[in-house]
MIMIDO-193753 format. One record per residue (C-alpha): x, y negated, z. Coordinates in steps of 0.001 Angstrom, whole numbers, plus 500000, padded with zeros to 6 digits. Layout:
// residues N
XYZ ...
This chain:
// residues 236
383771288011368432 384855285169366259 381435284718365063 380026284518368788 382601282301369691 381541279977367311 378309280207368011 378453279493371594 380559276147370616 378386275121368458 375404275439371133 377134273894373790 377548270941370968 373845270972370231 372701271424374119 375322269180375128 374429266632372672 370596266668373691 371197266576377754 373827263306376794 372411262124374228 368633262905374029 367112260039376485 369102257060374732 367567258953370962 364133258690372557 364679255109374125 366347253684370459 363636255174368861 360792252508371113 359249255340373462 358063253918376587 359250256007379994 356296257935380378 357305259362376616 361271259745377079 360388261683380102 357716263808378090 360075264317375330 363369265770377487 360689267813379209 359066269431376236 362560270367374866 363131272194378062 360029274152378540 360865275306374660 363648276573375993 361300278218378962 358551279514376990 360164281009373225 363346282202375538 361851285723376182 360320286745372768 363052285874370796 365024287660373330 362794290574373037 362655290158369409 366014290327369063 365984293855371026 364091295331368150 365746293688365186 369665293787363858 371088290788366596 372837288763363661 369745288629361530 368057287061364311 370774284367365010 370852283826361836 367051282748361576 366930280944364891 369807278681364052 368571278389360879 365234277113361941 366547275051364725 368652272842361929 365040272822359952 363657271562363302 365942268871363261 365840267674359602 361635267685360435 362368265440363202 364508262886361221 361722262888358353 358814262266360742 359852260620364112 358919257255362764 355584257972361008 353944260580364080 354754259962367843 352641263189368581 354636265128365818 358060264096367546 357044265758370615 355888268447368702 359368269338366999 361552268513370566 359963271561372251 360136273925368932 363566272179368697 364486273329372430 362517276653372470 365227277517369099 368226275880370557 368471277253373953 368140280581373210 371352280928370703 373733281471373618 372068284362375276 371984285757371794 375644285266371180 376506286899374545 374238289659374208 375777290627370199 378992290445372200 378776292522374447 376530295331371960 380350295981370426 382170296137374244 382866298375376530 381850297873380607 385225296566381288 385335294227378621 382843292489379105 383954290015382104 387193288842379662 384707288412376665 382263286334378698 385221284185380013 386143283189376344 382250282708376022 381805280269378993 384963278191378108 383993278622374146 380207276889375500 381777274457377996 384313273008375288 381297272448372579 378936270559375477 382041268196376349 382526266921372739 379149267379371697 377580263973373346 380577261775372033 380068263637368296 375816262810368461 376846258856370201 379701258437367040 377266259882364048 374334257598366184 376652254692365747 377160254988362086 373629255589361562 371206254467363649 369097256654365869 368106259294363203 371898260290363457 371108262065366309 369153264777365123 370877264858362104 373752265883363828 372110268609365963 370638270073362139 374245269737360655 375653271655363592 372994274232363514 373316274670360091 376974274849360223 376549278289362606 373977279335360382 376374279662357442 378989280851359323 376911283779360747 375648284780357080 378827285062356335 380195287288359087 376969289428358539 378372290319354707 381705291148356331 381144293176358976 378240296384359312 375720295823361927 375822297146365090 372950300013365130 370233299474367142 370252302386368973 373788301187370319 372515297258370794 372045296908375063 368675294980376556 367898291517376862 368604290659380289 366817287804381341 368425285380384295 368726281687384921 372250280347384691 373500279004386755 375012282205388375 378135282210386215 378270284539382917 381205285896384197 379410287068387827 376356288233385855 378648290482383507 380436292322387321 376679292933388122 375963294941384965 379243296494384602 378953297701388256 375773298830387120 376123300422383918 379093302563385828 376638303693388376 374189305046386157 373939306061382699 370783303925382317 370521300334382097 367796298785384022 365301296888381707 365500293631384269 367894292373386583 367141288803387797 369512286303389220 368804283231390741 370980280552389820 370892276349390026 370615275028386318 367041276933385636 367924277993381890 366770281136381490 369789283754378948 369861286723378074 372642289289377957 372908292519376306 374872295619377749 375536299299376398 372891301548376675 
C-alpha cells in the first residue's frame, strides 16, 4: 500500500507538473503556438494510445515489475528530452508523447496492484487514500517543476519530471525485494474507464459487481469528464 501510495503522489507530481507547467516549458523553450499546442497534445494522445497495452501487459506480467519499468523509462524519457530539445524540434515532440503514453498510465497501475492484495470491501477506503494520495502530488507538483525551472532555466522542467520518476522507480525496486509478488492467478483485470467518474464511484461499481458474481467482467466502461483513460484491477 505504501508503495502505491507513493506512486500515485509521485504521478500526480509528474501529471500535475506537465498540465501546469508544460505550455510555459514549450513557450521558454521558442516554440511558436501551432507547436506548444502540438506538443501538450502529443503528450496526451501518449497517454491515449500506450494506456491499454501496458494495461494489458501488465495483466500478464508480475504488476510491480511493470511499474517498475514504466517509471523507469518515463524518467529516461525525460533525461532524452533535456539532452535533445535544443538540437531536434521533431525529436522533442517525439519524446512528449512517449513521455505521456509512460506517465499517464502509472496511476491505473498503482490502483490496480492495490486492489490485487484487497478484498471487495476494501477497496472504496483504499481508493480514497489513492485519490487524495494523487490530488496532493498534482497540487505541489506545478510549484516544484516552476521552482527547479527558476533555478535552472527551462531544461529544469523535465529534469524534474525524470528525478521524480526515478525517485518511484527506486522506491518500487525496493518494495519488490521486500515483499513476494502477488501471483498472477490472484492479480484482477485491467479495467479500462476515463476518469473523471471518481475512483472511489468506479471501485462501488466493481465491488457491487464482484459480489454479484463470482466472475469479473473483462470491461466495464464509464464515462466520465477529464477523458484519461485508467485502469483498475479487482479480485478474480
Amino acid at each position: 500500500m505504501r508503495q502505491n501510495l507513493l506512486g500515485c503522489m509521485g504521478t500526480g507530481m509528474s501529471i500535475g507538473a506537465m498540465l501546469g507547467m508544460g505550455v510555459i516549458y514549450a513557450q521558454q523553450m521558442g516554440l511558436p503556438l501551432s507547436r506548444i499546442s502540438l506538443f501538450m497534445g502529443l503528450v496526451f494522445v501518449g497517454g491515449v494510445v500506450l494506456q491499454w497495452p501496458i494495461g494489458r501487459l501488465s495483466d500478464r506480467l508480475d504488476r510491480r515489475r511493470v511499474i517498475f519499468v514504466v517509471t523507469s523509462l518515463a524518467a529516461l524519457a525525460s533525461f532524452v528530452e533535456v539532452a535533445i530539445a535544443e538540437v531536434s524540434a521533431l525529436g522533442l515532440l517525439a519524446v512528449a508523447f512517449l513521455f505521456g503514453g509512460l506517465a499517464y498510465p502509472m496511476y491505473s497501475l498503482c490502483v490496480a496492484h492495490t486492489n490485487d492484495a484487497l478484498e471487495p470491501r476494501q477497496m472504496v477506503a483504499a481508493s480514497s487514500n489513492l485519490v487524495l494520495a494523487f490530488g496532493i502530488g498534482a497540487t505541489i507538483g506545478p510549484s516544484l517543476a516552476a521552482f527547479v525551472m527558476g533555478v535552472v532555466g527551462p531544461d529544469g522542467f523535465f529534469w524534474y519530471l525524470g528525478v521524480v520518476h526515478a525517485a518511484i522507480g527506486v522506491f518500487a525496486l525496493y518494495r519488490m525485494t521486500r515483499r513476494s509478488a502477488v501471483p498472477l492467478a490472484e492479480q484482477g483485470l485491467c479495467v479500462p474507464i476515463g476518469s473523471g467518474t471518481s475512483q472511489v464511484v468506479m471501485t462501488m461499481v466493481q465491488e457491487t459487481t464482484v459480489g454479484a458474481s463470482n466472475e469479473v467482467p473483462e470491461q466495464l466502461t464509464v464515462t466520465e469528464s477529464v477523458g484519461e483513460t485508467s485502469c483498475d484491477g479487482t479480485q478474480p
